[in-house]
C-alpha positions in Angstrom: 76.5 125.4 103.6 78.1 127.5 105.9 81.2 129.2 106.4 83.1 128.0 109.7 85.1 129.9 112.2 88.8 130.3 110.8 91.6 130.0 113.8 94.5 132.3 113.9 97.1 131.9 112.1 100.9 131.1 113.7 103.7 133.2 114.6 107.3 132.0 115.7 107.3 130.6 118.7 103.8 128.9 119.1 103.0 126.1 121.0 102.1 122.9 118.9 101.0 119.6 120.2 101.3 116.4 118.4 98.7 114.0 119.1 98.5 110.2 117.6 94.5 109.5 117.5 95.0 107.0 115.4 97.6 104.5 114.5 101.1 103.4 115.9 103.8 105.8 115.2 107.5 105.4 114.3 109.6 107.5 116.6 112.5 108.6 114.5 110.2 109.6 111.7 108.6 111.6 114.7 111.6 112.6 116.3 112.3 114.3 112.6 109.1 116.0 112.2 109.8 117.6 115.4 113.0 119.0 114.3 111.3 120.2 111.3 108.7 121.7 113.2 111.5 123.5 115.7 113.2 124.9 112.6 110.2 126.6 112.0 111.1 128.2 115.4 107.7 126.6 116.6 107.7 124.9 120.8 106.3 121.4 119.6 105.4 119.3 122.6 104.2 115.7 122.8 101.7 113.7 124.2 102.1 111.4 126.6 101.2 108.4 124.9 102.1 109.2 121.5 104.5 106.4 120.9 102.3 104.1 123.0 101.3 100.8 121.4 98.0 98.7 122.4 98.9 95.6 123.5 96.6 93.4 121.5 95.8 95.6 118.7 98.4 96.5 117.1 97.3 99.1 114.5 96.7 101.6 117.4 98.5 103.8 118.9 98.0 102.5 122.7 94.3 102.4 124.4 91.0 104.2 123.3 90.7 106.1 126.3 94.5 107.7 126.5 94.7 108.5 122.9 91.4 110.5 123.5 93.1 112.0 126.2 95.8 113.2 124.6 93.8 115.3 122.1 91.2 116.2 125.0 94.2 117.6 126.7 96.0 119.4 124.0 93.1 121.1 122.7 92.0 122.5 126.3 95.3 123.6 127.2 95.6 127.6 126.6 99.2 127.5 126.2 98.4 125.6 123.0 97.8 127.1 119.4 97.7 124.2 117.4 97.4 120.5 117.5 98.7 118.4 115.2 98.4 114.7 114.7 101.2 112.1 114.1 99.9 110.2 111.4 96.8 108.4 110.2 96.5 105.0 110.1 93.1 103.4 112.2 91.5 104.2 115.3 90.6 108.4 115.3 86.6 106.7 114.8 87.5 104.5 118.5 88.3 108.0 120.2 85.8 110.8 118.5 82.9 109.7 121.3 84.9 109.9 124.0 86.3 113.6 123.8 84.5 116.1 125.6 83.0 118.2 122.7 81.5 120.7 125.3 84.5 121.4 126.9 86.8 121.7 123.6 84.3 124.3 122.2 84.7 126.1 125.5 88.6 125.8 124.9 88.3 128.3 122.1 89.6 127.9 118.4 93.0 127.1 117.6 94.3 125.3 114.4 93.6 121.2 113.9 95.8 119.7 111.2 95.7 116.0 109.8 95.0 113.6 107.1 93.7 110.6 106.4 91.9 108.3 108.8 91.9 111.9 110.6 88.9 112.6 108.2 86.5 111.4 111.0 87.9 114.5 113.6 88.1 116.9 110.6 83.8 115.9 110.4 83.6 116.1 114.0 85.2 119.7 114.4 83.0 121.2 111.6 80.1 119.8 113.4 80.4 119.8 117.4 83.0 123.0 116.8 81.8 125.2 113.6 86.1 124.8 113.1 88.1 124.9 109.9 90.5 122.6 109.8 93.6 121.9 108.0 93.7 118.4 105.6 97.2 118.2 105.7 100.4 116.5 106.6 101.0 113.9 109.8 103.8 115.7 111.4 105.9 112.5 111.6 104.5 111.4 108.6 106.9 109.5 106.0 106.4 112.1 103.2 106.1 115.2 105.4 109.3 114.2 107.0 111.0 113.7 103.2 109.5 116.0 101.0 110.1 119.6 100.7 107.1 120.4 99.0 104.9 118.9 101.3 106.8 120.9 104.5 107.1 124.3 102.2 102.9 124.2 101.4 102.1 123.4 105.5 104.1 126.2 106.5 103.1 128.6 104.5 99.2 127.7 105.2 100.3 127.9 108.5 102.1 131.3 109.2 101.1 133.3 105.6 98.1 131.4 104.4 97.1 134.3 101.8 100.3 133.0 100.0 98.4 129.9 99.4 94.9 130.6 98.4 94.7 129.2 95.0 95.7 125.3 94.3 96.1 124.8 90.8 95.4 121.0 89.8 97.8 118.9 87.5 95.5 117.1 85.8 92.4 118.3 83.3 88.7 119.1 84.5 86.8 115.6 84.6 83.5 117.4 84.0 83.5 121.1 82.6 82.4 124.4 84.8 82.7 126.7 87.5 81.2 126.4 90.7 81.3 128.2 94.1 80.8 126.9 97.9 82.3 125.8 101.2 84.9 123.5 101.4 84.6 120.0 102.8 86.1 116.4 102.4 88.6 113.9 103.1 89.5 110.0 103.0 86.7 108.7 101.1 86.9 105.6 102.7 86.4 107.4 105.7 83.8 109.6 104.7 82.1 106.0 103.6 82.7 105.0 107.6 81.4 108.2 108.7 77.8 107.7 107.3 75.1 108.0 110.0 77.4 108.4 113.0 76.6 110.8 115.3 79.4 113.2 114.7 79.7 113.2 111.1 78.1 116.0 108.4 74.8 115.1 106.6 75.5 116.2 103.4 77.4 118.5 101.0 74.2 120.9 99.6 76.3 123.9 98.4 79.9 122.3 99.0 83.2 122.0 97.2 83.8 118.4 97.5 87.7 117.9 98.0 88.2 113.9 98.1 91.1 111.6 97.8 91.9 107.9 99.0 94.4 105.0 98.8 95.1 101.4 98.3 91.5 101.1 97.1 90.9 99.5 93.9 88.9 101.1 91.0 85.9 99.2 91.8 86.0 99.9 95.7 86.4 103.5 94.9 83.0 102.8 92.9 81.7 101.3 95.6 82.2 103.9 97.8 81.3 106.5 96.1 78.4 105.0 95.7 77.7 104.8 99.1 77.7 108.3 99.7 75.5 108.6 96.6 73.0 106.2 98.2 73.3 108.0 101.4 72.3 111.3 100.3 75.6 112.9 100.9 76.7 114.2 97.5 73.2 115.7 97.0 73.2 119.3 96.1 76.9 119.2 96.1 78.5 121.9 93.9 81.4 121.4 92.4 84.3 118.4 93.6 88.1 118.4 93.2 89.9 115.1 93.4 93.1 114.8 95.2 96.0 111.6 95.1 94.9 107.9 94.4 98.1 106.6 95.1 98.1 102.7 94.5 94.4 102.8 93.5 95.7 101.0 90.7 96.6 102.2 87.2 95.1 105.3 86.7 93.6 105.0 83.4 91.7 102.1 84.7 90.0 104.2 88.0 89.3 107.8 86.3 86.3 105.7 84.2 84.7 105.0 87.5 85.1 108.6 88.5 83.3 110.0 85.4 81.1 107.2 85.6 80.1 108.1 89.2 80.7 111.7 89.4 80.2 112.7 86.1 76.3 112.5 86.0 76.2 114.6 89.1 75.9 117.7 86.9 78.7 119.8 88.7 82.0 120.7 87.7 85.1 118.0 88.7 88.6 118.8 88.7 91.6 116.2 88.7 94.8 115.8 90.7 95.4 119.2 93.3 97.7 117.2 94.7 96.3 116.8 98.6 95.9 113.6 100.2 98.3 110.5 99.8 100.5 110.9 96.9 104.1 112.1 97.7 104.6 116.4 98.2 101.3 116.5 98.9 99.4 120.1 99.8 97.4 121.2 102.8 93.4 121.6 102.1 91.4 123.9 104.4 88.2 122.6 105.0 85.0 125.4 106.0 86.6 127.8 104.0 84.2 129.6 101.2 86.3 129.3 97.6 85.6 128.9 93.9 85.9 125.9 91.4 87.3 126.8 88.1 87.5 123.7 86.2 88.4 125.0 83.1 91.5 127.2 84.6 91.8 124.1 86.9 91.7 125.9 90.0 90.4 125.7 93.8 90.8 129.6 95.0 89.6 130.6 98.8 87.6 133.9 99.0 89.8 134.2 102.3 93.5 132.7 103.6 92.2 129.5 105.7 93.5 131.1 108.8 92.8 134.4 110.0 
């Protein structure tokens, strides 16, 4: 697997846009991530139809075509250095087909930050752009918005990421080892959804597998990790570290199914770095080269995630 074209990195006073691709968002949660993100001394600006709801679905943020625009816009607009979504939720699989691909390569890198259901444009950018992205906080997300951690880990990835080029996990190595390659991952769930779409990566040969999910019970967890066993996805895959499983029920009841499942891959696994769901949680560059060290418990990039 190949390394991917790292963005720049920001400096005060960049333009960010914040997109919703996905679900509904609350506006004073967004209305405090923007204050956030202006203490920072950044220029955020919104898209139009980020508080938008669609009339008779009401886990989206407003209709397919203008939450596609949105991004479509942002992304293409020079003035912009980085686009950032609102929050996750349901509907970034509704919009990926209908962005212009060709004409957001054109555009030029610039730095791509979300989480979650997001997983499905973080695919899409490594494949139709050759981008890393950031797996990180919704910028009016209820934990970025309340947890200093969370904020502290994004901004520093953001304007100094060689501050932040080692994660060191909380929890012990699953499976023993060391293991090098290039970053990928997400939303399992999502990465589940993903399989055989048009947009979405065909495997992880020679990957660090960086996975998290939640509100998924032990044995759906099993079940999708399964899936992406079945599908040929984890094949070849070198070494994985395992984010949050917030409310994947008790957690001595789901880390059996992720030795059960992951452990006879033969690769190192590494518990709890502390991306994904759970509260303070971290920004994850994805298409970055790093190292695996189970036993020191730690992800480290060969390079800061943004140039």
């Amino acid at each position: 697997m190949k390394e991917l074209l790292r963005p720049a990195r920001l400096a005060p006073g960049a333009r960010v846009a914040v997109v919703a691709p996905s679900g509904p968002v609350v506006e004073e949660r967004l209305q405090a991530g923007l204050d956030i993100l202006r203490g920072w001394d950044l220029d955020p600006v919104v898209g139009d139809h980020v508080l938008d709801r669609h009339g008779e679905l009401g886990y989206l943020a407003g209709r397919d075509a203008d939450r596609a625009a949105d991004l479509q816009r942002a992304w293409c607009d020079p003035a912009v250095d980085a686009v950032l979504c609102a929050r996750g939720g349901y509907g970034a699989q509704r919009v990926a087909d209908l962005l212009d691909w060709r004409a957001m390569r054109a555009a030029g890198p610039k730095v791509f930050v979300g989480f979650s259901d997001v997983t499905t444009l973080h695919q899409a950018f490594a494949t139709r752009l050759g981008l890393v992205t950031l797996y990180g906080p919704a910028a009016a997300g209820v934990d970025f918005v309340k947890n200093q951690r969370s904020q502290d880990h994004l901004k520093a990835t953001l304007f100094a990421p060689e501050t932040v080029r080692t994660l060191t996990a909380a929890g012990p190595a699953l499976v023993p080892g060391r293991a090098r390659g290039v970053t990928l991952g997400g939303c399992l769930s999502l990465l589940a959804a993903d399989v055989g779409t048009p947009l979405a990566r065909t495997g992880a040969r020679g990957g660090l597998l960086l996975v998290e999910d939640v509100a998924e019970q032990p044995y759906r967890v099993d079940r999708l990790i399964t899936q992406l066993m079945r599908s040929g996805l984890l094949d070849g895959v070198a070494g994985i570290g395992l984010g949050s499983w917030e409310r994947c029920g008790p957690y001595d009841e789901l880390r059996p199914v992720l030795a059960d499942r992951l452990g006879g891959l033969g690769v190192p696994v590494v518990e709890e770095f502390g991306f994904g769901h759970g509260p303070g949680a971290l920004t994850v560059p994805f298409g970055v080269s790093a190292e695996l060290d189970a036993d020191s418990g730690t992800l480290t990039l060969d390079e800061p995630a943004l140039r």
